[in-house]
N, C-alpha and C positions, 0 to 999 in steps of 0.2 A: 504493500500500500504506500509507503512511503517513498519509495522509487517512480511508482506511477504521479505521486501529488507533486512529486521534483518533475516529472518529464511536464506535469501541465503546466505549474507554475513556470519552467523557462518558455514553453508557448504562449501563454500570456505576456511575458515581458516582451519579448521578442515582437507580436500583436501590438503595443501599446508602444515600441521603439519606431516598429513603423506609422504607425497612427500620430505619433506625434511628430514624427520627420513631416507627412502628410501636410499636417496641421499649422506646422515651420512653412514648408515651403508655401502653401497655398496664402498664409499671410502676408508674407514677403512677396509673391504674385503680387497682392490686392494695393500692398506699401506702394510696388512697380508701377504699378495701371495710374495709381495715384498719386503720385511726384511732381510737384510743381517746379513746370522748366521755364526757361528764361524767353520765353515766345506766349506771343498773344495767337490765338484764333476767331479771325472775323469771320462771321458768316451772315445770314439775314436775320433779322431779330423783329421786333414787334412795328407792325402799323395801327397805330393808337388815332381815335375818335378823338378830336380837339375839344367835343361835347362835352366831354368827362372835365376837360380841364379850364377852358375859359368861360368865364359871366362877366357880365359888364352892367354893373349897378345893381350886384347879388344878382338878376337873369340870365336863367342858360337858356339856350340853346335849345329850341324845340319844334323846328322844320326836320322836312326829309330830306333824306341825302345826308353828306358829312363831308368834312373836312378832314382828313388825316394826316399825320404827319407819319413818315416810317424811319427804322433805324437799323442800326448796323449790331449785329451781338458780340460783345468782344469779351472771348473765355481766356481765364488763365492756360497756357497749356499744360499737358499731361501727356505721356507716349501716349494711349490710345488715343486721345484726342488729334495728336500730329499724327496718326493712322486715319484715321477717319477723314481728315483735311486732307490727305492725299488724294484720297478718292471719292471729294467733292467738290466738280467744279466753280462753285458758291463762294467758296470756304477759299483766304486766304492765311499765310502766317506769316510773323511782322515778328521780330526781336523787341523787348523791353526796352533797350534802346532806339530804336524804329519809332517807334512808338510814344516814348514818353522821354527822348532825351534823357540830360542829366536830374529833370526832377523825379525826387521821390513819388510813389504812389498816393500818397497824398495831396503834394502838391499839384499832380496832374489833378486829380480829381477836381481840386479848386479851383485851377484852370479853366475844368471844360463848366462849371457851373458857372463863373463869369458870365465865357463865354455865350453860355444859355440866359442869362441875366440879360446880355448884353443885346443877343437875338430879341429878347421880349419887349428891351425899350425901342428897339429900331426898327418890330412890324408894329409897336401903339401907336408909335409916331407917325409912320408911311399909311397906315388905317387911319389917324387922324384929318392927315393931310388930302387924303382922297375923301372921306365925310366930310370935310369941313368941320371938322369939332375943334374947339381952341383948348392951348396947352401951351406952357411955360415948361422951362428945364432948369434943375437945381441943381448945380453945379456942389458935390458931396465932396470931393477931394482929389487926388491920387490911387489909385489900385495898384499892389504891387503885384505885377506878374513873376519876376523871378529877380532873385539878391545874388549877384557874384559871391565865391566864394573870396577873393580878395575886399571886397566891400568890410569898412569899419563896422559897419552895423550890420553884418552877417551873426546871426544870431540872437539879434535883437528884434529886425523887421522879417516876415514869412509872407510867403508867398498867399492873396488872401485881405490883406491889412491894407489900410486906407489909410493916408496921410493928410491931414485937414490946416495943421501950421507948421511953418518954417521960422524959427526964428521967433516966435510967438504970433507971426504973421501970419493972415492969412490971405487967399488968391483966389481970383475968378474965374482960373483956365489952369491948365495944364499946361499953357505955353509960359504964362508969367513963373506956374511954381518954377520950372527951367532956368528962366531965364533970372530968377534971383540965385539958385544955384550955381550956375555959371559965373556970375559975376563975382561971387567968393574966391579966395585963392584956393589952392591945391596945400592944405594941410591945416584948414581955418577949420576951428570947429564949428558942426551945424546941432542946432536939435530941434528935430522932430518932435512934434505931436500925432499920433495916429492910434487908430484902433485897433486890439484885436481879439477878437472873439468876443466884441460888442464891448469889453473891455478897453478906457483910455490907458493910454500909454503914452510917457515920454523918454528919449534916449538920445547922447549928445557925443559923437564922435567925431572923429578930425576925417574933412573930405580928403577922397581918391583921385588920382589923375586919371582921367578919360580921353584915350586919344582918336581925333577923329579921322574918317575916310581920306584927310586931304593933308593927313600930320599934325595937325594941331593940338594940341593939349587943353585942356581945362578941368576946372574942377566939376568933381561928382561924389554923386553918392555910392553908383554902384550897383542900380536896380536899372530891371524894364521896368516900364509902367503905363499905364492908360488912365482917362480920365473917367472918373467914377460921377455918373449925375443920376436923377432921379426925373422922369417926366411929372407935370404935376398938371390933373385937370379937373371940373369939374365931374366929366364922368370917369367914372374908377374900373378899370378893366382888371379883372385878376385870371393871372395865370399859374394853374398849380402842375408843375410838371414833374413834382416828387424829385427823384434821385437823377432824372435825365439829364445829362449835359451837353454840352457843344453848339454853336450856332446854326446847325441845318435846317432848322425848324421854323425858320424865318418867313421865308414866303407862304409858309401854310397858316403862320399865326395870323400875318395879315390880312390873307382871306377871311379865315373864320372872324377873326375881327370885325372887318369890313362890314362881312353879311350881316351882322348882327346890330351894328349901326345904322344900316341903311334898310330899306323899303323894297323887298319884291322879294322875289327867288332863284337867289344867283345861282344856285347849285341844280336845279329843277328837280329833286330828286336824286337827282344822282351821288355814288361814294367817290370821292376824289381822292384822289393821294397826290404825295408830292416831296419832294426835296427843295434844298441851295437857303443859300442865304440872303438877307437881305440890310439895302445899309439906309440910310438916310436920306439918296436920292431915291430911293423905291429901286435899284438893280438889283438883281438877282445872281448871285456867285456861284462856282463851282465851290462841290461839298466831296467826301472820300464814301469808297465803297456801295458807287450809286446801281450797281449790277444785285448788289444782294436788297436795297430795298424796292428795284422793281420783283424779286422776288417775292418778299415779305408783301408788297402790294398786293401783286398779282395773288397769291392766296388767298388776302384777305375778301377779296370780291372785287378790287377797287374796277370802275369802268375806265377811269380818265387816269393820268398819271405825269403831273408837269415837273420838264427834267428843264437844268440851264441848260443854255448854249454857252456861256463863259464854260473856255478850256475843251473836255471829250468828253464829258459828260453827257451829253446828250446822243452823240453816237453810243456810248458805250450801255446809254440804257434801252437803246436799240437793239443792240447787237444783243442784250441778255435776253427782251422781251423775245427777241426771237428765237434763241435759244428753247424757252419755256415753251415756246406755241402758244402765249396766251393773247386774247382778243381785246386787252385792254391797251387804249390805247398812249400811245407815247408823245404827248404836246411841248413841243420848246419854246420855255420863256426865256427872254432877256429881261425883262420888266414886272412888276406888278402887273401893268399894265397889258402888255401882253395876255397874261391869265386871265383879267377881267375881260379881254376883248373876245377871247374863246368861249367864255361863259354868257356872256351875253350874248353869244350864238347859238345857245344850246336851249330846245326844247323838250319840253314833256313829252 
């Protein structure tokens, strides 16, 4: 009996040596599949109802038809996932730095939310301008886009933060706050006033030499920046677009905008979609990865589909619609205007 309870008991070990090698390796599979590599994968991603997201004067949005805006999905990669983008012609892969340069992932992130910021005051305005609605601009500060790492005040200003005084002073534009920086020397201390995280802040370091395109030297701080303003009017448009970033969304805000100020049925029923950006003359820009949202369009139902003509964009949402064999179709704006002039040709 005892020779036989030794012969099973080394069968069980022996059982439970393999079961747990199993067990090893099938984890370390699952670790593999799941390792986040240094590449983004874009592919097509959601075509969103503008319904959900703008009211103007707390009122949504409640004809037929829609306005949509579409987007691009960008996954962290993983080996399966760069398998699977192989062998989807949709689906591109872009390196971290491709991608997001030297900012951190955070500071991308606040990047592209500006730049979404930035989209929503420049279709209220271009919607403004085509209603006739009046509207004043309140000049907020400075936006820092990105701090050199040789910048004195690296560390102190982030990428995000608004600068409202210089010197205790404050400025009208973007070009004055420059142009009192410039006229300090190259090692004069400045201090700042700005915000961050709705938090003031002040911080007082000696300026950088900045040399320009033609050799010239002057003083700096050491950042990009843009000018940070607020539109302000009687009627109050709000746009909630959660976590989305970047400026593509431009010529489709001022649609949905537009319709919702003015009188008739610009859209006659119909789902529209759309990409590009838009500035302050009402033009309309090339935007990245316009192949994957006539994808995401074309699923969603959309009938219409306005791509730019700034840059190949508009060929290239060509070239995909055709690809897909779908029946929606592919309209080139350069303008606002452009888009209204299509829609105003379109019946029930």
């Amino acid at each position: 009996m005892t020779e036989k309870n030794n012969t099973l008991k080394n069968f069980f070990k022996k059982k439970q040596v393999k079961i747990g090698s199993f067990v090893l390796l099938f984890l370390l599979a699952l670790a593999f599949v799941g390792l986040p590599l240094p590449y983004y994968v874009q592919s097509p991603g959601s075509t969103i109802d503008l319904k959900s997201m703008v009211t103007i004067n707390g009122e949504e949005d409640t004809e037929e038809g829609s306005f949509s805006l579409t987007s691009v999905a960008y996954r962290r990669a993983t080996p399966v996932l760069l398998l699977w983008a192989q062998f989807n012609e949709f689906a591109d892969v872009e390196s971290v730095q491709e991608m997001r340069g030297d900012a951190s992932s955070e500071e991308y992130n606040q990047m592209q939310q500006y730049l979404m910021t930035a989209a929503k005051n420049s279709a209220i305005q271009e919607a403004f301008n085509l209603a006739g609605v009046e509207y004043t601009f309140a000049y907020k500060g400075i936006y820092v886009m990105s701090v050199q790492d040789s910048s004195n005040f690296y560390g102190d200003l982030a990428v995000g933060d608004t600068i409202t005084q210089a010197d205790g002073q404050t400025f009208a534009s973007q070009e004055d706050f420059m142009a009192y920086v410039k006229a300090k020397n190259i090692g004069d201390d400045l201090t700042i006033t700005y915000y961050h995280d709705g938090e003031e802040r002040t911080a007082t370091e000696e300026l950088i030499t900045l040399s320009a395109e033609d050799g010239t030297e002057t003083a700096g701080i050491g950042i990009t920046l843009v000018e940070d303003t607020e539109l302000e009017s009687d009627t109050t448009v709000e746009i909630d677009t959660g976590s989305i970033g970047g400026p593509s969304a431009g010529l489709m805000f001022t649609l949905e905008i537009y319709d919702q100020l003015t009188e008739g049925d610009l859209r006659h029923g119909q789902q529209i979609a759309g990409t590009g950006t838009i500035d302050s003359e009402g033009n309309v820009g090339q935007i990245g990865g316009i192949d994957k949202k006539v994808v995401s369009a074309s699923q969603s139902g959309a009938a219409v589909f306005f791509a730019p003509t700034d840059g190949e964009d508009y060929e290239d949402a060509v070239a995909a619609a055709k690809k897909i064999g779908t029946d929606m179709e592919i309209v080139p704006v350069t303008t606002v205007q452009d888009a209204l002039d299509y829609l105003n040709g379109l019946t029930d």
